[in-house]
py3Dmol code that shows the C-alpha trace and the ligand (Angstrom):
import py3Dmol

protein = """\
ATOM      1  CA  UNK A   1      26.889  42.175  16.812  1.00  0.00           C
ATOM      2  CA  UNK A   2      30.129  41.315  18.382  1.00  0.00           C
ATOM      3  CA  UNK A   3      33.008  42.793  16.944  1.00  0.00           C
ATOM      4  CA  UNK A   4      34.340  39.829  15.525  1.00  0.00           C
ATOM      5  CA  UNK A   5      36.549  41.778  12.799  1.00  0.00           C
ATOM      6  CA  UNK A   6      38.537  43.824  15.320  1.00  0.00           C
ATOM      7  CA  UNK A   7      41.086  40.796  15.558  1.00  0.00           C
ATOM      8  CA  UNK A   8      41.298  40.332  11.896  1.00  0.00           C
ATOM      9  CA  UNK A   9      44.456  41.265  10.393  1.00  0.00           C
ATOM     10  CA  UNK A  10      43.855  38.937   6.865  1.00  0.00           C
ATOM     11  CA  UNK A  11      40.699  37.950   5.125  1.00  0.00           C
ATOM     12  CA  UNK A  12      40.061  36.181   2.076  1.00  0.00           C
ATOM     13  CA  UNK A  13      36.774  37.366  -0.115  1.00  0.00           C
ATOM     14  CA  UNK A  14      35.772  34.562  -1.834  1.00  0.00           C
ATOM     15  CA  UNK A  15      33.880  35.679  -5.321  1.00  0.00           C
ATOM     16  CA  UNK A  16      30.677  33.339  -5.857  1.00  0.00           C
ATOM     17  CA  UNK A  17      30.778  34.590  -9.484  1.00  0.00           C
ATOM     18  CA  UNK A  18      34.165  32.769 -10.148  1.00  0.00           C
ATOM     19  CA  UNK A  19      35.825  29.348 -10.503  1.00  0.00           C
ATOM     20  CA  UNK A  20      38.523  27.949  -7.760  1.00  0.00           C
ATOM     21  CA  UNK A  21      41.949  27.625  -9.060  1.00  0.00           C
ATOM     22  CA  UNK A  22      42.783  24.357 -10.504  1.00  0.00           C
ATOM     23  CA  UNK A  23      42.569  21.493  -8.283  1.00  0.00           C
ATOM     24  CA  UNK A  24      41.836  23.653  -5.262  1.00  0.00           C
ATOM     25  CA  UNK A  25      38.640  23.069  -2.707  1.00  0.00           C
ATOM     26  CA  UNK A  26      36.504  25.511  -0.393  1.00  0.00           C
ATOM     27  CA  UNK A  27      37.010  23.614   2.340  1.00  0.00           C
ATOM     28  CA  UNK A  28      40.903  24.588   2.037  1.00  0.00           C
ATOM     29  CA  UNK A  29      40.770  27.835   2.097  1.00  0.00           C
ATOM     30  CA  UNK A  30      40.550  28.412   5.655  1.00  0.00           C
ATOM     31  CA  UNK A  31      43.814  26.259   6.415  1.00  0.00           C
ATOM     32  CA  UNK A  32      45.556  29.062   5.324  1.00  0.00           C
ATOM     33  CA  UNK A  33      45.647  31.049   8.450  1.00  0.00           C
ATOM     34  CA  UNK A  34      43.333  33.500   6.806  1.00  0.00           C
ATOM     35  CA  UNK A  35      41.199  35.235   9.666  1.00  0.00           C
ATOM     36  CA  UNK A  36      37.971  35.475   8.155  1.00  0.00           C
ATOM     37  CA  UNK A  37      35.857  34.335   5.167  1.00  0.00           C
ATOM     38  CA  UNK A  38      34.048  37.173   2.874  1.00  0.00           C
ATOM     39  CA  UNK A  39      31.715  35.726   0.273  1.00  0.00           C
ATOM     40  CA  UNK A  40      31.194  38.982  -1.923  1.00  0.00           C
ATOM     41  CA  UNK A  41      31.362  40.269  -5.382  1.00  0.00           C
ATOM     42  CA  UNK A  42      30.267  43.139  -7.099  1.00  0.00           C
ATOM     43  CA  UNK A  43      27.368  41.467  -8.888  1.00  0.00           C
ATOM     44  CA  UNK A  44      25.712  37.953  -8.435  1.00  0.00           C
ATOM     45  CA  UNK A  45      25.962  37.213  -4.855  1.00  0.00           C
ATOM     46  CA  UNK A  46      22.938  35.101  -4.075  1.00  0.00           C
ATOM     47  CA  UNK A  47      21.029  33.527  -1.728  1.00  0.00           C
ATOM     48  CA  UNK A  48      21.684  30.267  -3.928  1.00  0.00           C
ATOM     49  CA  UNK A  49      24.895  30.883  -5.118  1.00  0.00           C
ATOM     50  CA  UNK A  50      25.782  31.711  -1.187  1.00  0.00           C
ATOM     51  CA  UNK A  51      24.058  28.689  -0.384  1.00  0.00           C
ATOM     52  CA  UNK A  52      26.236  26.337  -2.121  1.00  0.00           C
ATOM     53  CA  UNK A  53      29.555  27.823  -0.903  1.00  0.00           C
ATOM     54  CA  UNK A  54      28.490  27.559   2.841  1.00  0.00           C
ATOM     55  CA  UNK A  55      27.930  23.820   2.496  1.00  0.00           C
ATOM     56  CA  UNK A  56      31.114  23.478   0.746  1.00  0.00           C
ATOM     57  CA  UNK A  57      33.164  25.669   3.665  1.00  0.00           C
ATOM     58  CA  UNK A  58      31.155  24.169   6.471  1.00  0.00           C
ATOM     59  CA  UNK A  59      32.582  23.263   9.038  1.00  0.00           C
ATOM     60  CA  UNK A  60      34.953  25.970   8.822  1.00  0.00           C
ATOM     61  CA  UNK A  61      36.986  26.956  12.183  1.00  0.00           C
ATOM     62  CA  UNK A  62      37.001  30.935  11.027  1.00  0.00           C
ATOM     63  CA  UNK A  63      33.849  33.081  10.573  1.00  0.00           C
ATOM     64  CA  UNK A  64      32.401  33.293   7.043  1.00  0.00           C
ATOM     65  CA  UNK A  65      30.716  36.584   6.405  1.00  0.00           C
ATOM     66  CA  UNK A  66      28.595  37.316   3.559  1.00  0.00           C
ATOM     67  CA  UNK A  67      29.081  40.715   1.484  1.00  0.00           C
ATOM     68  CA  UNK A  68      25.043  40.569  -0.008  1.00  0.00           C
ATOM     69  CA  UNK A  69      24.274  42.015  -3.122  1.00  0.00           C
ATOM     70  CA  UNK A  70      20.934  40.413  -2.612  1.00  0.00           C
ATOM     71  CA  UNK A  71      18.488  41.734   0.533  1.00  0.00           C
ATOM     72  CA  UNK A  72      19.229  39.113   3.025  1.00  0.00           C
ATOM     73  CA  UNK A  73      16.296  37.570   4.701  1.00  0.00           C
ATOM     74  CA  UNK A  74      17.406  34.555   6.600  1.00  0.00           C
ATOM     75  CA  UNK A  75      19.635  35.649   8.865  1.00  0.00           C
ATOM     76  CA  UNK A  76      20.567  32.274  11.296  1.00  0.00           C
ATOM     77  CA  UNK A  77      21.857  30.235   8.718  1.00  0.00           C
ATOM     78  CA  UNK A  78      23.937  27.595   9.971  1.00  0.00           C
ATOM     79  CA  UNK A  79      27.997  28.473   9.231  1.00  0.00           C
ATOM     80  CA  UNK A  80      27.510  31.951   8.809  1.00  0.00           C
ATOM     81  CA  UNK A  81      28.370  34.522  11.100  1.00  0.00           C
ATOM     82  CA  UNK A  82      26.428  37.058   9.786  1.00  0.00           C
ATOM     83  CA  UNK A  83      26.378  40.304   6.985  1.00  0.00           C
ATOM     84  CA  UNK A  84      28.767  42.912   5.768  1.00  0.00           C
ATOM     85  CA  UNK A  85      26.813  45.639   4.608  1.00  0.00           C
ATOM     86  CA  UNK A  86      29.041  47.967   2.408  1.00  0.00           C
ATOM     87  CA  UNK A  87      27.782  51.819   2.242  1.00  0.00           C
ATOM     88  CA  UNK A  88      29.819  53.877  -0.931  1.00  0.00           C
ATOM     89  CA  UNK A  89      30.857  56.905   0.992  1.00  0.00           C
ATOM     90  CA  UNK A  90      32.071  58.006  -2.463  1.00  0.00           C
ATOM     91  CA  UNK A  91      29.531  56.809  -4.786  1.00  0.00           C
ATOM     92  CA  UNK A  92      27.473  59.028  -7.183  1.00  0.00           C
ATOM     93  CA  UNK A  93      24.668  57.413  -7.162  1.00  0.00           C
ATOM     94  CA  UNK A  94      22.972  57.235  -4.022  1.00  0.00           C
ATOM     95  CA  UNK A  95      21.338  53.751  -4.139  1.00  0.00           C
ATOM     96  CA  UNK A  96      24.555  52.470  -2.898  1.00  0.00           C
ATOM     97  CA  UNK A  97      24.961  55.009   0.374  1.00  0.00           C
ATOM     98  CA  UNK A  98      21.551  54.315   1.557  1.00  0.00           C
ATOM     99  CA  UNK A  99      18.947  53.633  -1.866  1.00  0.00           C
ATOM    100  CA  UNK A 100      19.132  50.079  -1.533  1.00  0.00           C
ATOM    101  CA  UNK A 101      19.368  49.412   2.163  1.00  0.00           C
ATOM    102  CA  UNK A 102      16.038  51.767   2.653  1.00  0.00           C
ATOM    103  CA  UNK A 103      14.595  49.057   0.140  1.00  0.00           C
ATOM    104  CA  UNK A 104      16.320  46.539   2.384  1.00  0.00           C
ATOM    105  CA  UNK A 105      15.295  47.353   5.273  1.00  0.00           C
ATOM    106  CA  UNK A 106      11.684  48.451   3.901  1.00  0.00           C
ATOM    107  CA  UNK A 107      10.684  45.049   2.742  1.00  0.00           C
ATOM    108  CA  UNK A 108      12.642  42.601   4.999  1.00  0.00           C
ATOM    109  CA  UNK A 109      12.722  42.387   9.061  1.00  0.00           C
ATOM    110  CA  UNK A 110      16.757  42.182   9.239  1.00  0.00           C
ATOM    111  CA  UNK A 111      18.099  40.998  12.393  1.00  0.00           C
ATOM    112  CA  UNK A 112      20.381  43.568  13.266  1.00  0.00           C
ATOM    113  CA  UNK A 113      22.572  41.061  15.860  1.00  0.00           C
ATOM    114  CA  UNK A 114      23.914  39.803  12.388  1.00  0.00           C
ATOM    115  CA  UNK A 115      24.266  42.944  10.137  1.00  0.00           C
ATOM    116  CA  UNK A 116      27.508  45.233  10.328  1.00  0.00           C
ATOM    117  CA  UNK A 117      28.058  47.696   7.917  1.00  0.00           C
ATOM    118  CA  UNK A 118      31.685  49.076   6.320  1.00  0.00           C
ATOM    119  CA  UNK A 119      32.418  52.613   4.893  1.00  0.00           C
ATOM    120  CA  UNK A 120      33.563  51.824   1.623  1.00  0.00           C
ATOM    121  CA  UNK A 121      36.203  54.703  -0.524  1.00  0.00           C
ATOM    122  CA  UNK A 122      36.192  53.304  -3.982  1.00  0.00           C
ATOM    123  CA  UNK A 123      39.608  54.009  -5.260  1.00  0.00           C
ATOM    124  CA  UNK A 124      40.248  52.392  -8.649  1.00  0.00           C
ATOM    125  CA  UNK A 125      38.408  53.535 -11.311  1.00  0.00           C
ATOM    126  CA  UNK A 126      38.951  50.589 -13.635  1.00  0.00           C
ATOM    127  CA  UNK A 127      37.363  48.533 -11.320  1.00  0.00           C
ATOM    128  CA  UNK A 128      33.181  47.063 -11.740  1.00  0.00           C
ATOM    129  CA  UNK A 129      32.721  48.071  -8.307  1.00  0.00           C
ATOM    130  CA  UNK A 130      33.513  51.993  -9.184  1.00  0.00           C
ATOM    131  CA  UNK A 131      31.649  51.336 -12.353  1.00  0.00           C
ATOM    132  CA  UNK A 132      28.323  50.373 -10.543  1.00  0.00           C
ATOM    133  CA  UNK A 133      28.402  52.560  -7.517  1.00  0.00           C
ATOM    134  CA  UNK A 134      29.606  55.416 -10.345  1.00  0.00           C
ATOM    135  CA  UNK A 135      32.030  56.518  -7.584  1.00  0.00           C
ATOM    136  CA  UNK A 136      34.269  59.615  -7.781  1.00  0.00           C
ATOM    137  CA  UNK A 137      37.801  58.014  -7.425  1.00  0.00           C
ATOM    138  CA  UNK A 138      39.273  61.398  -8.221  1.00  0.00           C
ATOM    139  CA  UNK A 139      40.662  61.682  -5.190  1.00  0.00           C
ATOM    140  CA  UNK A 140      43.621  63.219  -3.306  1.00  0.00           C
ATOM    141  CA  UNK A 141      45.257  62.330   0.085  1.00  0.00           C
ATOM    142  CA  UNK A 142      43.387  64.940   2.085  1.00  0.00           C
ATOM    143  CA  UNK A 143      39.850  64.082   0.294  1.00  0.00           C
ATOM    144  CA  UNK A 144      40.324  59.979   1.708  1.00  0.00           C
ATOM    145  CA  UNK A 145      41.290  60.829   4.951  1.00  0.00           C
ATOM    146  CA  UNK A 146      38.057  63.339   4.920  1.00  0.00           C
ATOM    147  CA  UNK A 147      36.353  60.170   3.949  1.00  0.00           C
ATOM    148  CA  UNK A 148      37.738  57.984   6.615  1.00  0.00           C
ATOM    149  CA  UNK A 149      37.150  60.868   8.947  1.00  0.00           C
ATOM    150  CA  UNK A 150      33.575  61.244   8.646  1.00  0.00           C
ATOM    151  CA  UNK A 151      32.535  57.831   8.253  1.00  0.00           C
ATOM    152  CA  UNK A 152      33.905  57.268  11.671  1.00  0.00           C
ATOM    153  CA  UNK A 153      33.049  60.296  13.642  1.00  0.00           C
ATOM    154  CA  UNK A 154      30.072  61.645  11.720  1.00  0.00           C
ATOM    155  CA  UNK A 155      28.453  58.472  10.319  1.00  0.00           C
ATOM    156  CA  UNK A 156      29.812  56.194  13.532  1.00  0.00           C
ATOM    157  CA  UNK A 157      30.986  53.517  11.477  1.00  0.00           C
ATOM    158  CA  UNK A 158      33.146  51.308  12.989  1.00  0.00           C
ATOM    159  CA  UNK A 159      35.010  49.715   9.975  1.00  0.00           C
ATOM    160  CA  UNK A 160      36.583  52.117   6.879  1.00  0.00           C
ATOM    161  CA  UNK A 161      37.160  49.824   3.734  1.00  0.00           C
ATOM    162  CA  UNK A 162      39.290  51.088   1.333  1.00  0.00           C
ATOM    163  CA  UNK A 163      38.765  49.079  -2.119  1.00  0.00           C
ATOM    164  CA  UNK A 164      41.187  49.363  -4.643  1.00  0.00           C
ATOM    165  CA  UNK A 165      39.801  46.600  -6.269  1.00  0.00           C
ATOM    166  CA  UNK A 166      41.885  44.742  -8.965  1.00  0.00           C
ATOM    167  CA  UNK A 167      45.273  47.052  -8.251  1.00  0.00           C
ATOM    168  CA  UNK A 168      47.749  47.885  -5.519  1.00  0.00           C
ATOM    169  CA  UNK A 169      46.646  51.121  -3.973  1.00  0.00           C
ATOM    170  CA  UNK A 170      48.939  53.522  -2.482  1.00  0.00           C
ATOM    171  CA  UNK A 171      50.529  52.915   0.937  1.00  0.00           C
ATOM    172  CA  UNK A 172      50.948  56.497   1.653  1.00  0.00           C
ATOM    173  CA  UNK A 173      47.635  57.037   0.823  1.00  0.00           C
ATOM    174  CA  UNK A 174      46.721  53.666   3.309  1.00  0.00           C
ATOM    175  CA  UNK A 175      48.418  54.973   6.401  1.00  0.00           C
ATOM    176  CA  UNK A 176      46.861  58.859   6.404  1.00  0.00           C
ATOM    177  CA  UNK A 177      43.687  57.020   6.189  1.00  0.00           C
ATOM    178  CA  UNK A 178      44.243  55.161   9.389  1.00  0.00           C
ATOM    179  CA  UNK A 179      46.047  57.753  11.100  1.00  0.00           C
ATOM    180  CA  UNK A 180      43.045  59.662  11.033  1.00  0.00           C
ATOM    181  CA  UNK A 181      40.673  57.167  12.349  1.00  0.00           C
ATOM    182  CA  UNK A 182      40.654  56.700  16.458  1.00  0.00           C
ATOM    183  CA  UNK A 183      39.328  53.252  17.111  1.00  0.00           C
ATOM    184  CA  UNK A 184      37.295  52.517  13.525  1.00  0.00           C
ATOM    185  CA  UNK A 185      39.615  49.427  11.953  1.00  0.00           C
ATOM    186  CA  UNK A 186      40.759  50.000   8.681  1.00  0.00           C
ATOM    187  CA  UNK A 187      40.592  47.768   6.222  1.00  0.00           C
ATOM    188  CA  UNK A 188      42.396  47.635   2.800  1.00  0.00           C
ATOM    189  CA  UNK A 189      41.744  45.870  -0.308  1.00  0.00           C
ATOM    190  CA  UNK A 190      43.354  45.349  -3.949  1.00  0.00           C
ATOM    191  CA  UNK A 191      46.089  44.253  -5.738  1.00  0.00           C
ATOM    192  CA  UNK A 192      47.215  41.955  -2.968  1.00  0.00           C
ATOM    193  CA  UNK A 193      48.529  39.024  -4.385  1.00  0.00           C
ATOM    194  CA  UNK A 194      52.303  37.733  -2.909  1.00  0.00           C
ATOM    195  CA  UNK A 195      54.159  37.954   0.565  1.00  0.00           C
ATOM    196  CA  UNK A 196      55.780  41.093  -0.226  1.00  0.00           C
ATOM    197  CA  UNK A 197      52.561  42.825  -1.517  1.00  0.00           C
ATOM    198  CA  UNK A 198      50.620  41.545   1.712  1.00  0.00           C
ATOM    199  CA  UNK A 199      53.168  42.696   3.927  1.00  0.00           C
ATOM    200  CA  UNK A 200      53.057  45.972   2.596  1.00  0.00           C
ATOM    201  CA  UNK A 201      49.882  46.946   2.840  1.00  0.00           C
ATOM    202  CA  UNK A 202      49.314  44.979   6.417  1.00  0.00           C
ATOM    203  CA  UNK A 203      51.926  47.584   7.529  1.00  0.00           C
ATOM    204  CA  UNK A 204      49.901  50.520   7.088  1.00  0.00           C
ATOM    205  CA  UNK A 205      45.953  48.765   7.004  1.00  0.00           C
ATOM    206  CA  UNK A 206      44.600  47.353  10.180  1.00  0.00           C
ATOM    207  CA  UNK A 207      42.912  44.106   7.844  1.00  0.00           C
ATOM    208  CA  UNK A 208      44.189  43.522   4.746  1.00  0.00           C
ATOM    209  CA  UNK A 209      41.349  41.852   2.281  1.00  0.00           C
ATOM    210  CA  UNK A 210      42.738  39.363  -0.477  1.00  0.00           C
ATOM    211  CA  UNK A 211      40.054  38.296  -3.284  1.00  0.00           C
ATOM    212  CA  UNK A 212      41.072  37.493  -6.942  1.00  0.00           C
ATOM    213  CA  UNK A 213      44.636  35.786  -5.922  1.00  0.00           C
ATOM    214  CA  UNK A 214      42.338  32.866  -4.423  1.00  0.00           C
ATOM    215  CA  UNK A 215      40.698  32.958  -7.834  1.00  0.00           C
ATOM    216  CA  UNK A 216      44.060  34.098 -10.360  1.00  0.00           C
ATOM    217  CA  UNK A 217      46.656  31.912  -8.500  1.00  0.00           C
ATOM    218  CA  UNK A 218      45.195  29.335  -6.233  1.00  0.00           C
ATOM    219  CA  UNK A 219      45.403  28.949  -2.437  1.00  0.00           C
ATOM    220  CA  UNK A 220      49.453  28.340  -1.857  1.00  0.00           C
ATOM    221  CA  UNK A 221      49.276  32.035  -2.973  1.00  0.00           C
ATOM    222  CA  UNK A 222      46.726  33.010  -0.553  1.00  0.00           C
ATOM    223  CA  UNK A 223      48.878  31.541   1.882  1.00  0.00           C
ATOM    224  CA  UNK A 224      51.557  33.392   0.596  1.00  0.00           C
ATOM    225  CA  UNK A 225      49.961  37.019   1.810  1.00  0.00           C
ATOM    226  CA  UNK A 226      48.731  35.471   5.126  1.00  0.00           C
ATOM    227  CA  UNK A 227      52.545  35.281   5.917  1.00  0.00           C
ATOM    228  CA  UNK A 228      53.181  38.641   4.571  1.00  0.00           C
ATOM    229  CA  UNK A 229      50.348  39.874   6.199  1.00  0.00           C
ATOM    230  CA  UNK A 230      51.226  38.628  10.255  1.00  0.00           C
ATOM    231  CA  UNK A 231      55.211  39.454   9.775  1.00  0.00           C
ATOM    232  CA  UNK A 232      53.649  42.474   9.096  1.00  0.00           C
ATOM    233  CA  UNK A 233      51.519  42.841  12.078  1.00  0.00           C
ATOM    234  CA  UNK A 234      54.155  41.672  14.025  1.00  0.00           C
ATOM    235  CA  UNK A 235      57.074  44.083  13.267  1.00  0.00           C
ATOM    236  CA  UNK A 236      54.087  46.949  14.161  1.00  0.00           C
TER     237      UNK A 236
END
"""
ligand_1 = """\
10
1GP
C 37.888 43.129 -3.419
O 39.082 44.331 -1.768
C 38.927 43.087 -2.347
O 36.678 43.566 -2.872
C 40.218 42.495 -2.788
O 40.712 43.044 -3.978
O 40.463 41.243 -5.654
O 42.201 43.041 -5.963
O 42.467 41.280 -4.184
P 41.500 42.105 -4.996
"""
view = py3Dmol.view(width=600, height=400)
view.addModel(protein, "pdb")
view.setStyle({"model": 0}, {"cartoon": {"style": "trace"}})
view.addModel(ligand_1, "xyz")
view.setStyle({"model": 1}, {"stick": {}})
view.zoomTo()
view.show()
């Protein structure tokens, strides 16, 4: 698939499991100079529930991708530009490095012109998706940028994620990780929720991933960390 993300520098993940802010529409969202579109979540993402946000964002002018925690069948559906298939480099439990895309790929035919996947470091405990994946977050600098490492030059992934999910990871922490990857973008998500917040993770992350501030404050916040986020890119 074309490497659509490599110009991203802000994306908004859009949680299927939860409400809008007050007052605010789908259809919105993308008028706030966000990049991209990610409909994900940690639990409940569904053909149906997937279905009724792409007919509320269509006709979007930004690429909507879907995070599935459902085995995707259909893959040309219309206002989607295709999959984002996490793998939990750090997860104990190995249905969520390869268990459940074997059973994926197993009992569907996936078109593989729509499927990308992203190297995923789980990174705050407290959040579900360390809960599910039962990922080790006890991690030091040197054990993330091992991470990022191999995922890129063992694994030949071409996208590290790191998810702090629900809090502001560490920017130190952030800029090894990139530093260590050669052309793999790195993307970084949690906590992100204001200009300054966005602007300074965008200066050490290649993408910078916004979800609950859509859902928490409403989309004049969202457009609040897409400012952040391009000074950011900007100034680097
Ligand atoms: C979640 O990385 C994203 O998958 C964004 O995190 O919800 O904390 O913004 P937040």
């Amino acid at each position: 698939m074309a490497a659509a993300w490599a110009q991203w520098g802000h994306v908004t993940k859009i949680d299927p499991d939860k409400a809008l802010h007050d007052g605010d529409t789908y259809a919105a969202i993308a008028e706030t100079g966000t990049d991209a579109l990610i409909l994900g979540g940690t639990t409940n993402v569904t053909e149906s529930s997937v279905q009724s946000i792409l007919a509320a964002l269509t006709p979007a002018e930004i690429p909507i991708f879907v995070e599935p925690t459902y085995r995707p069948t259909l893959f040309h559906r219309e206002g989607l530009a295709g999959y984002l298939v996490p793998i939990v480099l750090n997860a104990d439990d190995p249905l969520w490095i390869t268990g459940a895309h074997h059973e994926w790929v197993r009992s569907s035919d996936p078109d593989w012109n729509y499927v990308q996947s992203e190297a995923y470091i789980v990174l705050n405990p407290a959040s579900s998706v360390a809960t599910y994946t039962q990922a080790n977050c006890d991690l030091d600098v040197d054990d993330v940028v091992a991470y990022a490492e191999l995922a890129e030059q063992i694994l030949g992934q071409e996208i590290v994620y790191l998810e702090y999910s629900g809090t502001l990871g560490d920017p130190a922490v952030v800029a090894a990780a990139r530093d260590a990857l050669s052309s793999a973008r790195l993307f970084y998500g949690g906590g992100i929720h204001d200009y300054d917040s966005a602007f300074e993770m965008a200066s050490v992350a290649d993408t910078v991933i916004v979800g609950n501030v859509l859902h928490e404050a409403g989309i004049e916040a969202v457009a609040a960390t897409v400012r952040g986020a391009k000074d950011a890119h900007h100034e680097s």
